[in-house]
C-alpha positions as CSV (number, residue, x, y, z in Angstrom):
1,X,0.0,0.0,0.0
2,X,1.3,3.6,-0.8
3,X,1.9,6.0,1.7
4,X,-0.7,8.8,0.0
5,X,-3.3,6.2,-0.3
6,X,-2.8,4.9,3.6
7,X,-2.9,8.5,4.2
8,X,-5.9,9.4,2.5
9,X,-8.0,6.6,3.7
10,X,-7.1,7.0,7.3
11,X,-8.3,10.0,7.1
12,X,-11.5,9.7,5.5
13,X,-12.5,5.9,6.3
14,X,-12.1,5.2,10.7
15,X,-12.5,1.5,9.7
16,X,-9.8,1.6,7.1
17,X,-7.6,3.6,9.7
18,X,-8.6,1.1,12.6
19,X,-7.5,-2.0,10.7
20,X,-3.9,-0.2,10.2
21,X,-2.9,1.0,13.8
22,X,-5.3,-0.4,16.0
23,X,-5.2,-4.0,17.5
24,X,-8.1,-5.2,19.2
25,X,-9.1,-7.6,22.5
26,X,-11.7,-9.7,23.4
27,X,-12.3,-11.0,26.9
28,X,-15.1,-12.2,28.8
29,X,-16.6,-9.5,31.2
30,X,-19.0,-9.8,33.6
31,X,-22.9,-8.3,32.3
32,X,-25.0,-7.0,34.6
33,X,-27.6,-9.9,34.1
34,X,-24.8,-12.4,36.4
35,X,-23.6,-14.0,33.1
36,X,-20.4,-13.8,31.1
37,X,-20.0,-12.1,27.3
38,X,-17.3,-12.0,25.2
39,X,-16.5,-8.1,25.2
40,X,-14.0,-6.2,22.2
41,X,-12.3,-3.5,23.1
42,X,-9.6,-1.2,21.3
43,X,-6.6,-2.1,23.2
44,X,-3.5,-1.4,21.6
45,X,-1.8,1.0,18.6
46,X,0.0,-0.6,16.1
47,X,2.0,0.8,13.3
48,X,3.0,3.8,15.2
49,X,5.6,4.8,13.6
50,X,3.9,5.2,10.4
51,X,1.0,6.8,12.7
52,X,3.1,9.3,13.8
53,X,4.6,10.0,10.5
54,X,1.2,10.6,9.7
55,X,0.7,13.2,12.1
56,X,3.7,14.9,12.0
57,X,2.8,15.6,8.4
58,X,0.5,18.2,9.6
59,X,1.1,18.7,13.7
60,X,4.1,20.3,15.5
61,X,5.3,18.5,18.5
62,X,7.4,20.2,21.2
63,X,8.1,18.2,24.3
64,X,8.9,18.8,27.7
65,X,12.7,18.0,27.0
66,X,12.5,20.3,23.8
67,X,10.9,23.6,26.3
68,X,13.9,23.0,28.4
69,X,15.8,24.2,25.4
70,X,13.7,27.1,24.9
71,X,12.6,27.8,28.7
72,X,14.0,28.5,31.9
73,X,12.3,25.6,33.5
74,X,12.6,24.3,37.7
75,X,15.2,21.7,37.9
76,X,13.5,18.5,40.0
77,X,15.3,17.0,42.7
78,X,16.8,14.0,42.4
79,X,16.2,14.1,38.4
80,X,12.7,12.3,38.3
81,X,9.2,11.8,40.7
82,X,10.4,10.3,44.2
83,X,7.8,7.7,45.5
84,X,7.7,7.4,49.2
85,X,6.6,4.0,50.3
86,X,4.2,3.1,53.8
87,X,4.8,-0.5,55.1
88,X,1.1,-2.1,55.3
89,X,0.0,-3.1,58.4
90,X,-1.4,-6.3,59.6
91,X,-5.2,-4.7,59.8
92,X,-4.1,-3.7,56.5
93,X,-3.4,-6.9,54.9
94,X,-6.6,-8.4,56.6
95,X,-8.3,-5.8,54.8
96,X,-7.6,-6.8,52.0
97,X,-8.7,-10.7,52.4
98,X,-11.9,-9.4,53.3
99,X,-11.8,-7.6,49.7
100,X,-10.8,-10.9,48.0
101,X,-14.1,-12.9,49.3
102,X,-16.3,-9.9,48.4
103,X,-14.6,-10.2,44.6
104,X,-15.2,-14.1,44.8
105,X,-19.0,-13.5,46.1
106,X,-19.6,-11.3,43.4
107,X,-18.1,-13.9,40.8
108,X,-20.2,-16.4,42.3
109,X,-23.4,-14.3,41.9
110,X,-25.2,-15.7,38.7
111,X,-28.3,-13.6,38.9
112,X,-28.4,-9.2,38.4
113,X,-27.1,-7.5,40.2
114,X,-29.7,-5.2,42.5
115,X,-30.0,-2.1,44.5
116,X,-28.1,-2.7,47.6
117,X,-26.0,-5.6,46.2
118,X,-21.9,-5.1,46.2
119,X,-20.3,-4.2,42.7
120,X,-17.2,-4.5,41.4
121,X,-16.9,-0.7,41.5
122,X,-17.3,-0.5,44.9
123,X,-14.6,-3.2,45.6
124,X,-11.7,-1.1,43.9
125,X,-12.9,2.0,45.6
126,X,-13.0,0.9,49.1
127,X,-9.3,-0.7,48.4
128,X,-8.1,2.6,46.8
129,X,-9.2,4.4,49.9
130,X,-8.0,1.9,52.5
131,X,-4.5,1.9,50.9
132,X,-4.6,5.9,51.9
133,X,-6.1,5.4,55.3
134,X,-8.0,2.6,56.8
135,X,-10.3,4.8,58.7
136,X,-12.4,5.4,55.3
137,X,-13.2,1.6,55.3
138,X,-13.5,1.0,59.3
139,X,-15.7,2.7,61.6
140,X,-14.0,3.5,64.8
141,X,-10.1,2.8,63.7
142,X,-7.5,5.0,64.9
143,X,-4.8,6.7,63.3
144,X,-2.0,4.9,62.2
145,X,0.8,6.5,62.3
146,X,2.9,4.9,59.5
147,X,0.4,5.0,56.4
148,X,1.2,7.2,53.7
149,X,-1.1,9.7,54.6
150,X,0.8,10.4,57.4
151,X,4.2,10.0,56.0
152,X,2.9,13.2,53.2
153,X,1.8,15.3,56.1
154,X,5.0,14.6,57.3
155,X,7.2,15.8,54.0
156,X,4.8,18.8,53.6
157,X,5.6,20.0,57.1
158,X,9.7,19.3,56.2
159,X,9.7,20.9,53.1
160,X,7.7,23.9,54.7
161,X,10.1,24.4,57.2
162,X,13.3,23.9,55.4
163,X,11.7,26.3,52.8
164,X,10.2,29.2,55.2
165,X,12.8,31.8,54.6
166,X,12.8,31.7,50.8
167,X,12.6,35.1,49.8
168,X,10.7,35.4,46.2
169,X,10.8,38.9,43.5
170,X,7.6,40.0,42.3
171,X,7.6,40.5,38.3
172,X,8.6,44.6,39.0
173,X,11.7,43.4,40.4
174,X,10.7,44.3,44.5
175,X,10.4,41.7,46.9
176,X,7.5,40.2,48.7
177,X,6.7,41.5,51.9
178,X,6.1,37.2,53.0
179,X,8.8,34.7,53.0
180,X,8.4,31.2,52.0
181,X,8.2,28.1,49.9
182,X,4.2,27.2,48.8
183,X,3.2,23.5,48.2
184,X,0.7,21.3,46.2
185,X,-1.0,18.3,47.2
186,X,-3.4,16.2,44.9
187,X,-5.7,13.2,45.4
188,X,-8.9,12.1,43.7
189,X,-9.6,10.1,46.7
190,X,-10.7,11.4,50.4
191,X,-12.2,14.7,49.2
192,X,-14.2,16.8,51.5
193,X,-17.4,15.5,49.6
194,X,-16.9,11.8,51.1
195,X,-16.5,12.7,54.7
196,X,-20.5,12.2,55.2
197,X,-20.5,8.7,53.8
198,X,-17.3,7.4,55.0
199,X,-17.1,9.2,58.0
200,X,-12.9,10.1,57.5
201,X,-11.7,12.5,55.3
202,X,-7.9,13.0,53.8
203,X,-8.3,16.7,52.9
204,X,-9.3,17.7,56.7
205,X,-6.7,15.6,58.2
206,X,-4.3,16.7,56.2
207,X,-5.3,20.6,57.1
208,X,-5.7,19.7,60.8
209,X,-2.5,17.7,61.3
210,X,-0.5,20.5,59.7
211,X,-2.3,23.0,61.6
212,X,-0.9,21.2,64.9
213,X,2.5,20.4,63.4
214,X,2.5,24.9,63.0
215,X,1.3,25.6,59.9
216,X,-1.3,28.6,60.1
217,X,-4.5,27.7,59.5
218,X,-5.0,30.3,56.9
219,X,-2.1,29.5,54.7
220,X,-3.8,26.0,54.2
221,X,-6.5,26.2,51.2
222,X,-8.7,23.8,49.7
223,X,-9.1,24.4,46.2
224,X,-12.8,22.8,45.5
225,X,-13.9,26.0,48.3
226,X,-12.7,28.4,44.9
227,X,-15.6,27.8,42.3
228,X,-15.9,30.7,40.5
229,X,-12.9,32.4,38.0
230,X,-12.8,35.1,39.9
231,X,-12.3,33.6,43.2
232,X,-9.6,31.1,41.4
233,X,-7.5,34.0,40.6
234,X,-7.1,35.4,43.8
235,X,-6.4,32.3,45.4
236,X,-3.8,31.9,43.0
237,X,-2.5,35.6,43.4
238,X,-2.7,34.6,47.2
239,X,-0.4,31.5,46.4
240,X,1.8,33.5,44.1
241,X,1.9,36.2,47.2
242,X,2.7,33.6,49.9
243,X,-0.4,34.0,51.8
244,X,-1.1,30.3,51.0
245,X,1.4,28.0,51.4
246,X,-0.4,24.8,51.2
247,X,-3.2,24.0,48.7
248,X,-5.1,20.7,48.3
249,X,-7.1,20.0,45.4
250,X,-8.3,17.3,43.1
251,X,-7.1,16.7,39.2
252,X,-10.4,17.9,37.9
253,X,-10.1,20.9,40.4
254,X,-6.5,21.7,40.2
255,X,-5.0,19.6,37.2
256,X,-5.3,23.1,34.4
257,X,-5.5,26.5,34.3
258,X,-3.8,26.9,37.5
259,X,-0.9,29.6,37.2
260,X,0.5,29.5,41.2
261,X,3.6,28.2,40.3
262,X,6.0,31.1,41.2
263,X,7.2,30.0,44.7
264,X,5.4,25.8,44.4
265,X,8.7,24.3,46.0
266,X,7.1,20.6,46.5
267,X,4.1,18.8,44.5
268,X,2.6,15.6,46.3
269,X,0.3,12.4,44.8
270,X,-1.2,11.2,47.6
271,X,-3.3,9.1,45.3
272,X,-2.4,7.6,41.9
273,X,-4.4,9.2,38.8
274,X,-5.9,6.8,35.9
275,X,-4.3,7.8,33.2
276,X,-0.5,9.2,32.0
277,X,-2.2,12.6,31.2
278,X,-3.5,13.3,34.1
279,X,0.1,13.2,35.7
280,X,1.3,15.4,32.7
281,X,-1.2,18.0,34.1
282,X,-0.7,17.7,37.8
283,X,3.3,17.8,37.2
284,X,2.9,20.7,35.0
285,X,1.4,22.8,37.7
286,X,4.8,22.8,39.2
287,X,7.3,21.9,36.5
288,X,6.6,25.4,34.8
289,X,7.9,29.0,33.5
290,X,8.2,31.2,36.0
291,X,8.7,29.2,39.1
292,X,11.4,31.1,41.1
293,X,12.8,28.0,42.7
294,X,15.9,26.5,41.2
295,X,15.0,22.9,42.3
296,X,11.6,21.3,43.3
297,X,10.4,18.0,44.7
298,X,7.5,16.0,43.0
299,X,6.7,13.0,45.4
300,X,4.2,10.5,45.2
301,X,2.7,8.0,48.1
302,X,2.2,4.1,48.2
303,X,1.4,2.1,50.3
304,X,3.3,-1.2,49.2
305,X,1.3,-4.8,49.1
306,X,-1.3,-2.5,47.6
307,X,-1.8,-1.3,43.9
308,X,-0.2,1.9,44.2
309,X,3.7,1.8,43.2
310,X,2.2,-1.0,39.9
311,X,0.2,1.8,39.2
312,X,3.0,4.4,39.1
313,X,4.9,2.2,37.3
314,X,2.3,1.0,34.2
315,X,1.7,5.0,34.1
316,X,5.4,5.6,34.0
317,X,5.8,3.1,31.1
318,X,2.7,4.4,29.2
319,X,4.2,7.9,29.6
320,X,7.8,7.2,28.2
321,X,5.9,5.0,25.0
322,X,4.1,8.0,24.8
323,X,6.8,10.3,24.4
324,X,9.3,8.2,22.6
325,X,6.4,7.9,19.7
326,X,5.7,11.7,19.6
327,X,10.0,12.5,19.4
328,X,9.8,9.8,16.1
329,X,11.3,7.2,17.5
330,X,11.0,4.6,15.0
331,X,12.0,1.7,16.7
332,X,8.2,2.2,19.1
333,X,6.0,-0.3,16.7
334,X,3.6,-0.8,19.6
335,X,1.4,1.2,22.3
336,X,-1.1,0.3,24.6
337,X,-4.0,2.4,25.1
338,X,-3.5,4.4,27.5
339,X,-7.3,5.0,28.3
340,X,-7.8,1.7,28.2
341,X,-8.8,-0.5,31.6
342,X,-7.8,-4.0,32.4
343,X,-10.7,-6.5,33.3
344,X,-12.7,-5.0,36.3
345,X,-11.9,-9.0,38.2
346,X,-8.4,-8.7,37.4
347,X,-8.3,-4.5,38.7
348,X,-10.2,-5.6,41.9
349,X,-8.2,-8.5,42.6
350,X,-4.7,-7.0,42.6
351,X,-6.0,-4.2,45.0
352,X,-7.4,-6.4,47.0
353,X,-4.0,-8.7,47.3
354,X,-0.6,-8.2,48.9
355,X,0.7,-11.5,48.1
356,X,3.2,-10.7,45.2
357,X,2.8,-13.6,43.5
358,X,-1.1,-12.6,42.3
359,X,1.2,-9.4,40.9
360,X,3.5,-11.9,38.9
361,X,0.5,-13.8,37.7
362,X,-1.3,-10.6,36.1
363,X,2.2,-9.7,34.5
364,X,2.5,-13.7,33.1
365,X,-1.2,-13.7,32.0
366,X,-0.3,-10.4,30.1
367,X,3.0,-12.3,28.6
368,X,1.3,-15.7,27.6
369,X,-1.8,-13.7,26.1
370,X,0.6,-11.5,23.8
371,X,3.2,-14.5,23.3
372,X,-0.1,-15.9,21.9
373,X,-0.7,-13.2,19.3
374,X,2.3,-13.3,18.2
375,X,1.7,-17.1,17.8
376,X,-1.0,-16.9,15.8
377,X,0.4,-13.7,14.2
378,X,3.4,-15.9,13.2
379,X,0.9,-19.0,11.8
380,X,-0.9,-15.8,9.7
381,X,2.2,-14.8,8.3
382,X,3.0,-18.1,7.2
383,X,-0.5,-18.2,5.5
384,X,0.4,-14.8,3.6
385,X,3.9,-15.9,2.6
386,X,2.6,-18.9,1.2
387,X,-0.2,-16.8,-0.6
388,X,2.8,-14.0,-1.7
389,X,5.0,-16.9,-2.9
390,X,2.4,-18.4,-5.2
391,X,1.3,-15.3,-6.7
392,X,5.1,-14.1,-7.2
393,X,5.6,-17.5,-9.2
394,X,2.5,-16.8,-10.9
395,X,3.3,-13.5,-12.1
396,X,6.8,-14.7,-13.2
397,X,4.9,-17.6,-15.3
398,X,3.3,-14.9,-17.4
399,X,5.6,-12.5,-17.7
400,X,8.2,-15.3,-19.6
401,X,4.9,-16.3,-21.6
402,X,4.3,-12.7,-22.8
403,X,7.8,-11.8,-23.1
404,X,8.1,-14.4,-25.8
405,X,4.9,-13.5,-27.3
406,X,5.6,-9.9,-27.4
407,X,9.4,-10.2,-28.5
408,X,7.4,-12.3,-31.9
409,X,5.1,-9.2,-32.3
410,X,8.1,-7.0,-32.5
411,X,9.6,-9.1,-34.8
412,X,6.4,-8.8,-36.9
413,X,5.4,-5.4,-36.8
414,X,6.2,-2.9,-39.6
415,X,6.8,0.6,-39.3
416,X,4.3,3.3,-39.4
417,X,5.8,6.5,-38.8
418,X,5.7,9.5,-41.0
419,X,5.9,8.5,-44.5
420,X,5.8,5.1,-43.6
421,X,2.1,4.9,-42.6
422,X,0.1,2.6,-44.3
423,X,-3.1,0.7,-43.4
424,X,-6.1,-1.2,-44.9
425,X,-9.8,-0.5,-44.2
426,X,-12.1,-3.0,-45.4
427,X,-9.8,-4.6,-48.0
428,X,-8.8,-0.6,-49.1
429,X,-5.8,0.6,-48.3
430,X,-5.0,4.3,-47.4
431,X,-1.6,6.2,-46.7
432,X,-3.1,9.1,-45.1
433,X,-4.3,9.4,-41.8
434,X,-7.0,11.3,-42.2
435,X,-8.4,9.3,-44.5
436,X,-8.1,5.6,-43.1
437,X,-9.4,7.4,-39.3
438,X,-12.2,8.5,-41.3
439,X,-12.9,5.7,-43.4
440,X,-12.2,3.4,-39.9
441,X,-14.9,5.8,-38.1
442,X,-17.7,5.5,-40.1
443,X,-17.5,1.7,-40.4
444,X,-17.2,1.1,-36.3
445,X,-19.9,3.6,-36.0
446,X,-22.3,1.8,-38.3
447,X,-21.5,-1.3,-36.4
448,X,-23.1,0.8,-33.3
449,X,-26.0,2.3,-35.2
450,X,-27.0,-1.5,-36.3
451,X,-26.3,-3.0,-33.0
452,X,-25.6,-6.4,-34.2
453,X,-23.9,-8.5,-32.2
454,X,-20.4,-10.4,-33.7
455,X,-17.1,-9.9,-34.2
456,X,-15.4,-8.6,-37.6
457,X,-11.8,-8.2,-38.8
458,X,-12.3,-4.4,-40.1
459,X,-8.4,-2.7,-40.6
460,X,-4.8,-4.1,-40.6
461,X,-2.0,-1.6,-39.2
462,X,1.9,-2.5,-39.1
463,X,1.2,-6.1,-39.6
464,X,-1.3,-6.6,-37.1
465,X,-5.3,-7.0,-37.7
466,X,-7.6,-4.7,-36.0
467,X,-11.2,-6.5,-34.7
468,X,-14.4,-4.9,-33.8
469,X,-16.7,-6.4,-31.4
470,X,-20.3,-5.9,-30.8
471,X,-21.2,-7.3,-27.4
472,X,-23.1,-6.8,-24.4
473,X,-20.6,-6.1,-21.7
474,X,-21.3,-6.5,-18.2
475,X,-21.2,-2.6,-17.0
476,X,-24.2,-2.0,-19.7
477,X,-27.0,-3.6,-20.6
478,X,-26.8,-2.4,-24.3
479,X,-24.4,-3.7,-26.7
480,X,-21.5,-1.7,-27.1
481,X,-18.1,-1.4,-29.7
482,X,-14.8,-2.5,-28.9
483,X,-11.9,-2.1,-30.8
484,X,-8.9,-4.4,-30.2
485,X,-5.5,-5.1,-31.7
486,X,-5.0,-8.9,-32.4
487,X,-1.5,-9.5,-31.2
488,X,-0.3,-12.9,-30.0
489,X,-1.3,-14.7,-26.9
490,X,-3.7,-11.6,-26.1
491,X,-5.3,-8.6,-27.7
492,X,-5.2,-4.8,-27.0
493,X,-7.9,-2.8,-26.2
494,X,-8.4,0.6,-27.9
495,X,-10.1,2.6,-26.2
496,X,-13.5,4.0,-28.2
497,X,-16.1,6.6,-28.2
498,X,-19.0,8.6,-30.0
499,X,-16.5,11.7,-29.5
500,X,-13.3,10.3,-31.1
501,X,-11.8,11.6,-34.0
502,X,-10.6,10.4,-37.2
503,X,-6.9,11.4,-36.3
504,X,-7.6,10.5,-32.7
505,X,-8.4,6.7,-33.5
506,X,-5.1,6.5,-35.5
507,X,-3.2,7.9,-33.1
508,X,-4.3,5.4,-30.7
509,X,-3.4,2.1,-32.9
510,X,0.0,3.9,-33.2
511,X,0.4,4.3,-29.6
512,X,-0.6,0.8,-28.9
513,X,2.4,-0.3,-31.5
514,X,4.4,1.7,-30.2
515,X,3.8,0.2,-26.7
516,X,5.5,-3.0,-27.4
517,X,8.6,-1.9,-26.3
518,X,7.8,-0.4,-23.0
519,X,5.5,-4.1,-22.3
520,X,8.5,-6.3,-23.1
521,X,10.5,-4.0,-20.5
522,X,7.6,-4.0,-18.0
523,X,7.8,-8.0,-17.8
524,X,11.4,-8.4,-17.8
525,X,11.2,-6.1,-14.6
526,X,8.1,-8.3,-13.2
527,X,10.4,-11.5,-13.5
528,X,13.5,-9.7,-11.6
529,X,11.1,-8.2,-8.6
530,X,9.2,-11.3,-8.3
531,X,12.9,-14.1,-8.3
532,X,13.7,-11.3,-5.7
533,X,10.3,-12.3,-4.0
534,X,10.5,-15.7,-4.2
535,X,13.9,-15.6,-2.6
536,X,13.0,-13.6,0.0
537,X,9.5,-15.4,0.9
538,X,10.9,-19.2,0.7
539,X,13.4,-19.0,3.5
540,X,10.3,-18.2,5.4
541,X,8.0,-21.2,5.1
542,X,7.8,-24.0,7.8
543,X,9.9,-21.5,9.6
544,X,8.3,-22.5,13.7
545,X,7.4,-19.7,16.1
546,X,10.6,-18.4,17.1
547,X,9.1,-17.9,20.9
548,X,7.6,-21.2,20.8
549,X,10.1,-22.1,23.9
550,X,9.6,-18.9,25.8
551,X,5.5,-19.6,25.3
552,X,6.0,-22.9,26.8
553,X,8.3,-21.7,29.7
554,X,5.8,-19.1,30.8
555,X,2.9,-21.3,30.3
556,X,4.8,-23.6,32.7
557,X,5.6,-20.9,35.0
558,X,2.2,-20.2,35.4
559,X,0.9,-23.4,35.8
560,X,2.9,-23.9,38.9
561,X,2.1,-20.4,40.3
562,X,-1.6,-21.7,40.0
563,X,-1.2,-24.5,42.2
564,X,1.0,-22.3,44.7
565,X,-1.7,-20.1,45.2
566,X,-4.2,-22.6,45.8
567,X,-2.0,-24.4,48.1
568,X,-2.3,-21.0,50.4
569,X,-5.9,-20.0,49.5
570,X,-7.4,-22.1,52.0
571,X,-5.0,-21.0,54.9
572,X,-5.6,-17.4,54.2
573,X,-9.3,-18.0,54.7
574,X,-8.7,-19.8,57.7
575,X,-6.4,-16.8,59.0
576,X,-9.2,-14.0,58.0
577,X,-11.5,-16.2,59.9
578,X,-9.5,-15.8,62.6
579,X,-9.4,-11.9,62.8
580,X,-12.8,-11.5,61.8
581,X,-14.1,-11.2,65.3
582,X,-11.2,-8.7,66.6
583,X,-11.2,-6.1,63.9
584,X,-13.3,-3.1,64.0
585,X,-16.7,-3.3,62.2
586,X,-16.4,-2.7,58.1
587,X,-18.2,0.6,57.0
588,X,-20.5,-0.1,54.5
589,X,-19.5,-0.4,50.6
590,X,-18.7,2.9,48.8
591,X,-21.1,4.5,46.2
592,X,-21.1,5.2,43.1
593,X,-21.8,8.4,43.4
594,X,-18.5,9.4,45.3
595,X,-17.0,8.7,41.6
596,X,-17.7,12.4,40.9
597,X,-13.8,13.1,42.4
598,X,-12.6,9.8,41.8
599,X,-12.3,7.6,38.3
600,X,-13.3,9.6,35.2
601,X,-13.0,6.6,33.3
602,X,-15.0,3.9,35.5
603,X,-18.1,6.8,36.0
């Protein structure tokens, strides 16, 4: 396929442009009727190269690392995002069994689901929250000391007071009247908006503990309290001024238009966004022209056993695919979607596990199912080789046939040019143009005006006979003319209308004599592309998959991963059991409706 046409129909046909960069996956998902349907979903992009070269065709793209070039841009510490990790504890871990059997009751559940029942939804919601604090998920617990909502209130307050004394320049040159360093901290999660339903809120502790670690009170802002432009700009103006030094907000809240950057020393994630792009915009609140500081900190908060740092990381790996594509990076043939969601059982199942081998088995069920594309991409390919090869020897077949016939037409043609031209109409012979077009005209247009069907010898030109047909062809139901030059092995068409000329007709047998030479070289090309074909595709056949081994491995690998998991599934029941009747009482499963500051994606 040529580049211009690719071009052309990806622009103007989606399906055409879906077939050539987008790969597709089907699993079974869970209806809301209890029962199982295959689902097919756009999963990854393919071809992106070419994709890119597509877009680049028309689009301008200037990366972060490009601005860097360009801009006087905050230098971040330690070179990239720092994640700061929270050991889980053993309430923690328990927490998360009880997760696991509300997963397996909902697979078990055959019928639809009803008001009241427990949903997937809910599932990876509560186990988002607990891995912040455990007091969204159960009434009555204290404060733990060592989660990672703690351990950010803790590195706001450092960075706060290492960062007090900073004096900043307004844009006249004078300084501010008010010292010190201002902060951002985002989540989606533990907004202000779930405190009546979960009781807990992340937002007010995080205002109260700094509050009694000596923060003022009124430096400490919560940006979903700003709703109207107006009142957005002078918060900012206040942040800019260093009457706020602290500002919580969300990523729909606080992710753009937010221009407070001049004195942000530190950015926080207490929780971990859905997609790459909504890091982009949290980071870029910070990471911007005109911040003052020389060096920031972007951190980010896990809490390990739970989903957070694999979250980080598959965002982290989408992001660098991402931008490797957009730079033209050719050797990037292959990008997930990045708006694109795993199976809901599989989601809910890794939040709701700290045993790292359920982690290893998601990342060997994602090996085995793309080793197995490639499996049958490879059994495909061998199909189309076998197809390319036969048509290659197919085409070099009749290009020795015609190169034979045509090199005896050459041989029998006579000249026609200039003085030269002679030619016979209807057993008379001319040696004017004019004359024989003319005399050639009116008999093939008689032939039309009687519309009988047959075939007739009518002319003869440089050796060669020239036919007239009257047939019905099968665009039209009307019989129709056509002219033909018998040659050997096939004839010519020439083509013939109401409006051709006398001269024009001539000129057109000429031409098609004429052609001989350019046909003859035309098939001697065909038979050196396609032995250059035929070399190139026979290697290839009954060539085996060349992963075959490392299918078989990982297959194996997770085989006995399976068994090692069942081995312990009973004894981890048996250990939740155990705990069941000394933990504090389970709040009761989140609502959908909280998903207004959570997942864009799963709302």
């Amino acid at each position: 396929m040529q580049p211009d046409t690719l071009g052309e129909r990806g622009l103007h046909e989606f399906d055409a442009w879906a077939a050539t960069f987008g790969d597709s996956k089907t699993e079974l998902e869970l209806q809301p009727s209890g029962t199982y349907k295959p689902v097919t979903r756009f999963a990854e992009f393919v071809n992106v190269a070419d994709l890119m070269a597509m877009f680049r065709s028309f689009a301008d793209v200037v990366s972060k690392t490009d601005l860097r070039g360009y801009l006087k841009l905050p230098r971040i510490e330690g070179g990239q995002r720092q994640i700061i990790t929270a050991e889980p504890s053993r309430t923690f871990k328990w927490y998360q069994r009880v997760l696991a059997r509300r997963i397996k009751q909902i697979e078990e559940r055959k019928r639809r689901p009803e008001k009241g029942d427990d949903i997937l939804l809910s599932v990876i919601t509560d186990g988002r929250h607990a891995a912040i604090d455990l007091r969204f998920v159960l009434e009555g617990y204290q404060d733990e000391e060592a989660n990672k909502l703690n351990a950010l209130v803790a590195k706001v307050h450092a960075v706060w007071r290492d960062n007090r004394d900073i004096l900043y320049i307004r844009p006249d040159g004078t300084p501010f009247p008010i010292r010190g360093a201002a902060q951002m901290i985002f989540s989606d999660l533990g907004t202000l908006n779930v405190e009546a339903r979960r009781g807990f809120s992340a937002y007010r502790w995080i205002r109260d503990s700094l509050v009694a670690r000596g923060i003022p009170a009124e430096q400490i802002a919560y940006m979903q309290d700003y709703k109207k432009s107006a009142a957005k700009q002078r918060l900012f103006a206040d942040v800019n001024a260093g009457r706020i030094t602290v500002l919580i907000g969300s990523s729909e809240t606080m992710g753009t238009g937010v221009n407070a950057q001049l004195r942000l020393k530190a950015l926080h994630h207490l929780d971990v966004p859905w997609l790459p792009s909504q890091i982009e915009q949290r980071d870029g609140r910070i990471e911007r022209q005109g911040n003052q500081n020389e060096e920031i900190g972007v951190y980010a908060y896990a809490t390990l056993g739970s989903t957070d740092a694999t979250m980080w990381q598959n965002n982290e790996r989408k992001q660098r695919f991402i931008n490797a594509a957009l730079s033209g990076d050719r050797s990037v043939r292959r990008i997930e979607d990045a708006g694109s969601q795993v199976s809901q059982f599989a989601m809910a199942k890794a939040i709701a596990s700290g045993d790292p081998r359920l982690m290893q088995k998601a990342g060997l069920e994602a090996e085995i199912a793309r080793l197995q594309r490639q499996e049958s991409a490879h059994f495909d390919d061998q199909h189309a080789v076998r197809s390319q090869l036969a048509a290659a020897r197919r085409a070099m077949t009749t290009s020795e046939r015609r190169i034979g016939e045509i090199e005896r037409d050459i041989a029998t043609r006579t000249p026609t040019k200039g003085d030269l031209f002679a030619m016979t109409v209807n057993k008379t012979s001319y040696t004017e143009r004019s004359k024989a077009g003319g005399a050639l005209l009116n008999l093939l247009r008689n032939l039309d005006v009687e519309q009988k069907q047959g075939e007739w010898v009518v002319a003869s030109l440089g050796g060669f006979r020239v036919s007239a047909q009257v047939v019905k062809t099968w665009r039209s139901k009307e019989l129709q003319v056509l002219v033909t030059l018998d040659r050997t092995g096939e004839e010519t068409e020439i083509p013939f209308s109401a409006d051709l000329t006398a001269l024009g007709l001539i000129s057109r047998l000429e031409h098609a004599l004429d052609h001989f030479d350019a046909e003859l070289a035309e098939h001697r090309r065909n038979i050196v592309e396609n032995t250059r074909r035929v070399a190139d595709y026979e290697p290839r056949i009954g060539g085996g998959f060349a992963l075959a081994a490392e299918l078989a491995s990982k297959s194996a690998d997770m085989a006995a991963l399976e068994v090692s998991l069942a081995a312990t599934a009973e004894q981890a029941d048996a250990d939740a059991d155990d705990l069941d009747g000394i933990m504090p009482r389970l709040r009761g499963s989140s609502c959908d409706a909280e998903l207004e500051d959570e997942d864009p994606e799963a709302a």
